[in-house]
N, C-alpha and C positions, 0 to 999 in steps of 0.2 A: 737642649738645655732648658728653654723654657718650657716645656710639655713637666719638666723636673720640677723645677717649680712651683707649676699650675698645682702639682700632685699635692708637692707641702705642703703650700697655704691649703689644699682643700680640705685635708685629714687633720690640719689643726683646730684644735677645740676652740670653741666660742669663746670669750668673756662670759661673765654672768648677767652682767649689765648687757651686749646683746643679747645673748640666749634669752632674758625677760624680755628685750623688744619686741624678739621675734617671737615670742608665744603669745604675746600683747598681739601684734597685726595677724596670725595666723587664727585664735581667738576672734577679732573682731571680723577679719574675712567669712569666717565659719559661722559667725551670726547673721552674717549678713548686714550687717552695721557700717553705714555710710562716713567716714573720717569726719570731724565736723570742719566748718570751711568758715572763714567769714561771712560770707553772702548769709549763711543759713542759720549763727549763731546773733545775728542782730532782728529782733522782733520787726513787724511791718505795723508799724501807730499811724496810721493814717487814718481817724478815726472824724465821723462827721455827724456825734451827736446833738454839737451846742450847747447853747448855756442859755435855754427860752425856759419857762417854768414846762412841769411834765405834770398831768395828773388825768388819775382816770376813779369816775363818779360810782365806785362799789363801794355797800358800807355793809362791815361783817360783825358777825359777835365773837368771831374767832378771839382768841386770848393772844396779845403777843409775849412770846414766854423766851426768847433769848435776842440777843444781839451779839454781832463780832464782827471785826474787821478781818484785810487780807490786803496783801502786796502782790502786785500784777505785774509783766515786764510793762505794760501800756497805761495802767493804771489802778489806784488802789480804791477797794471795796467795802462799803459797810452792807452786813445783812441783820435784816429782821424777820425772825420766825416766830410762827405761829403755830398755837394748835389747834389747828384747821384750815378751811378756805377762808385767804384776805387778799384781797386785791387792791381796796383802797386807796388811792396816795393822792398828795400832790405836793413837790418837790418845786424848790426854788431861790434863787438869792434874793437876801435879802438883807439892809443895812444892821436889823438886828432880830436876834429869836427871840420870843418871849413864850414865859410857860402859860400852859394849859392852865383856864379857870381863873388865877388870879394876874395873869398876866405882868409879872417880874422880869427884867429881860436879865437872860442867862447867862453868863461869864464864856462866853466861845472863841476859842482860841482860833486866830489864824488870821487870814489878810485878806479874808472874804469866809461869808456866811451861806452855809444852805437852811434852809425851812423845811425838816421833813414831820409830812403831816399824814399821820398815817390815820387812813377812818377803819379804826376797831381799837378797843379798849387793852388796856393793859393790867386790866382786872378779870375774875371770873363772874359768873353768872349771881353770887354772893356778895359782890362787894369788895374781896380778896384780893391785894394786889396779886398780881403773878410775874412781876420781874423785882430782882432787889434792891430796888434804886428809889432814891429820892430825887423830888425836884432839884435842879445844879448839880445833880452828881454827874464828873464826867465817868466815861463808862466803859473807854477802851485806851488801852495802852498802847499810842501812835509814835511813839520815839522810833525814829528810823523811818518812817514811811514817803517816798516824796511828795505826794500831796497830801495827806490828810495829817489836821494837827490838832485835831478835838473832836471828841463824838459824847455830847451832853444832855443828857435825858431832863424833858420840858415836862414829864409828866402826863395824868390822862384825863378827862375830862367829858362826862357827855357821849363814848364814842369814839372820842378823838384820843392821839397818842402821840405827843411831840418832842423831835430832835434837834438838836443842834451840831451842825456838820461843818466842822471847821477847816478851810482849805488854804493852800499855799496861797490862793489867786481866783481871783473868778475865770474857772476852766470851762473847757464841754463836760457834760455829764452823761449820763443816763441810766432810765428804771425801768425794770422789768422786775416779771414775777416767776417764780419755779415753784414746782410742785413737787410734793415729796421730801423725804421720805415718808411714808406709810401716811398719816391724812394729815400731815405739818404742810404748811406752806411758806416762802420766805419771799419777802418785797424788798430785794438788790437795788443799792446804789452804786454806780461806779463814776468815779473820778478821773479824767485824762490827768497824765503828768505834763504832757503840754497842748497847745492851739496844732 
């Protein structure tokens, strides 16, 4: 009697809702795609950059020609590209930013202030600015990001090229530089969202 049984339920049709499950796991089995688990859906932020100023003594004629933010699981990003080689910087908090040249301190949003001081111009070899901004413009649209709450263009000067990097809280930072694509370069800020 029960072998009788066995047979029914076995020759009975799926639901539709599992027939999708099971072409879902038969699917990921076949890609080879690991189930995600807790352990492996929460990032590892153990990050031990500090909050000491960062800066390194290269000065470029590269032009810096864009800027943009990014949202990270550990932490959010402002970049600055150029076209060319720049290396430049020296990043730091500070009680308040002031712009380039005439020195006006900049309206920067947030509960702590970075000083980003980039050495190479934000003009061409002409004179020409090459980003569209004016002094106090702020410059990226941060609503929703956890740490960053203003990114304010200080202007250029001399050489120099300065930002205002507005954050939830004096956090760890850190800057480095990429290269690429093709002969652009970009000097990254990141932001930890926490200690």
């Amino acid at each position: 009697m029960s072998a009788q049984i066995f047979r029914a339920q076995a020759h009975r049709p799926l639901s539709p809702r599992a027939l999708a499950m099971t072409l879902v796991a038969l699917a990921v089995l076949a890609a080879g795609v690991a189930w995600p688990t807790r352990a492996s859906a929460a990032p590892s932020c153990s990050l031990t950059w500090g909050s000491l100023p960062k800066d390194h003594d290269n000065f470029s004629g590269a032009s810096l020609v864009a800027t943009r933010t990014g949202r990270h699981d550990c932490f959010d990003r402002v970049v600055f590209e150029f076209d060319g080689t720049a290396d430049g910087y020296r990043v730091e908090f500070v009680d308040q930013v002031r712009s380039d040249g005439e020195g006006a301190v900049l309206p920067v949003g947030g509960g702590a202030r970075l000083r980003v001081s980039l050495k190479a111009p934000a003009y061409n070899g002409s004179g020409q600015a090459t980003l569209p901004h004016r002094s106090g413009d702020h410059v990226a649209a941060v609503a929703g990001y956890k740490t960053l709450r203003d990114v304010v263009y200080g202007g250029s000067y001399e050489g120099y090229t300065t930002f205002g990097v507005g954050v939830r809280s004096r956090l760890p930072f850190r800057v480095f530089v990429l290269d690429g694509p093709g002969a652009h370069s970009r000097i990254v800020v990141d932001v930890a969202h926490r200690w």
